[in-house]
C-alpha positions as CSV (number, residue, x, y, z in Angstrom):
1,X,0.0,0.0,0.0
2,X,2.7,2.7,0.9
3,X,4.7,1.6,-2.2
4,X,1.9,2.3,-4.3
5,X,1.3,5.7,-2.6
6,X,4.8,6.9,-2.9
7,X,5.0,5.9,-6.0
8,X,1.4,8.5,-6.8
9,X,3.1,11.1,-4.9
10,X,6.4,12.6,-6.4
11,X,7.9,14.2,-3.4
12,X,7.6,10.8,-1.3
13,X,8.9,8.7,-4.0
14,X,11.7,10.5,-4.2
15,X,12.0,9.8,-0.3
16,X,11.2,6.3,-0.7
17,X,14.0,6.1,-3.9
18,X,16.6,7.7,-2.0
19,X,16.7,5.3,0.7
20,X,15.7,2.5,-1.6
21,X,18.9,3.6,-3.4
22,X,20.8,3.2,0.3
23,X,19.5,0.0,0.8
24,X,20.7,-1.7,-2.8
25,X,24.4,-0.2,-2.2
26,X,24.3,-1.7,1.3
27,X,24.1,-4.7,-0.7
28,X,25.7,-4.3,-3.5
29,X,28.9,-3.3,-1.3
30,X,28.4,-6.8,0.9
31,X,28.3,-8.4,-2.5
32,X,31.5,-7.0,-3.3
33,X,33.0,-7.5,-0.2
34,X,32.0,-11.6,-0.1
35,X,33.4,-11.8,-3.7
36,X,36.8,-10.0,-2.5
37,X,36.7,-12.5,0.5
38,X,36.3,-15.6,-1.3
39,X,37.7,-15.0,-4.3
40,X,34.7,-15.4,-6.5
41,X,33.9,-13.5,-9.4
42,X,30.1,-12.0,-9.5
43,X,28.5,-12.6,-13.0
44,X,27.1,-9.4,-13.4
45,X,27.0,-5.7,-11.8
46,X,26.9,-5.9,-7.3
47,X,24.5,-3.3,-8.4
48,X,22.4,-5.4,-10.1
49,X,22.4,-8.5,-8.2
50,X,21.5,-6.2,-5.2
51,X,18.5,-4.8,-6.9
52,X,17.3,-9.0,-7.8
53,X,17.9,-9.6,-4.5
54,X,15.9,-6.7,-3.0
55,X,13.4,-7.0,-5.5
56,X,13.1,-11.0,-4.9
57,X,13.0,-10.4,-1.4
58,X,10.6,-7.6,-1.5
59,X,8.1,-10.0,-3.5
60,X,8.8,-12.9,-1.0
61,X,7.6,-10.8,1.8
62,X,4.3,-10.1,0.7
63,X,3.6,-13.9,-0.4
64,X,4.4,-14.6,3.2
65,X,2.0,-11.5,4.4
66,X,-0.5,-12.7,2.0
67,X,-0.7,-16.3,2.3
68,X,1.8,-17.5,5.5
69,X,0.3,-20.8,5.4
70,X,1.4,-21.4,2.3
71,X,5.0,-20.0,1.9
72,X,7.5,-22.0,3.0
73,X,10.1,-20.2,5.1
74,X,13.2,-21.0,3.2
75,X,11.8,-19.7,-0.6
76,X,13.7,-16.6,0.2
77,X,16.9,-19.1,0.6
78,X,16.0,-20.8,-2.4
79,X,15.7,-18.1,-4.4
80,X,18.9,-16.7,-3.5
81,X,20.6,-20.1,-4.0
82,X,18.9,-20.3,-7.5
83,X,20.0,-16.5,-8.3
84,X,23.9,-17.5,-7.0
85,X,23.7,-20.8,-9.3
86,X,22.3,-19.3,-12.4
87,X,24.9,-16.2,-11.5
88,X,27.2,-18.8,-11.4
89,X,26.6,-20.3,-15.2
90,X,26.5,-17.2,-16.8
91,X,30.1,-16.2,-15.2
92,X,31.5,-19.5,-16.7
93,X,30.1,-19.3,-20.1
94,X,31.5,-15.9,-20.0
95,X,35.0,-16.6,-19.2
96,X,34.7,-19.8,-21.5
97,X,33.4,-18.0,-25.0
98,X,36.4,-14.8,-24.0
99,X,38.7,-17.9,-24.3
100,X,37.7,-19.2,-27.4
């Protein structure tokens, strides 16, 4: 409901995007700092892998809210593990066609 009125009203969705903004580097820069830990390579942008995960997670919230009876707590797991996975695949068919 508040999403759809900020998003009516310019002043508050600018607000809302702001911090919405904060919220996606927060991730984006944990992204970054995992794949610096570990070694790994992200597939695509932090950026953009923090605004799937938001989004996903944003989504996954209001099925639970909706229906919590018939979410199952780990989809927001699942869907992360799927995202990291397919990430995953698209970084190694990268790396393999720049070696052709």
């Amino acid at each position: 409901e508040f999403t759809t009125y900020a998003i009516r009203h310019p002043e508050i969705r600018r607000r809302v995007a702001k911090e919405h903004r904060r919220i996606v580097a927060a991730v984006a820069r944990s992204l970054e700092e995992a794949s610096e830990r570990t070694g790994a390579t992200l597939a695509l942008p932090a950026r953009n892998l923090a605004l799937m995960l938001t989004a996903i997670g944003s989504g996954v919230r209001i099925e639970r809210d909706l229906d919590p009876d018939d979410t199952p707590t780990d989809l927001m797991e699942t869907a992360m593990e799927l995202l990291i996975r397919a990430a995953a695949r698209k970084r190694a068919r990268l790396v393999k066609g720049a070696a052709r």
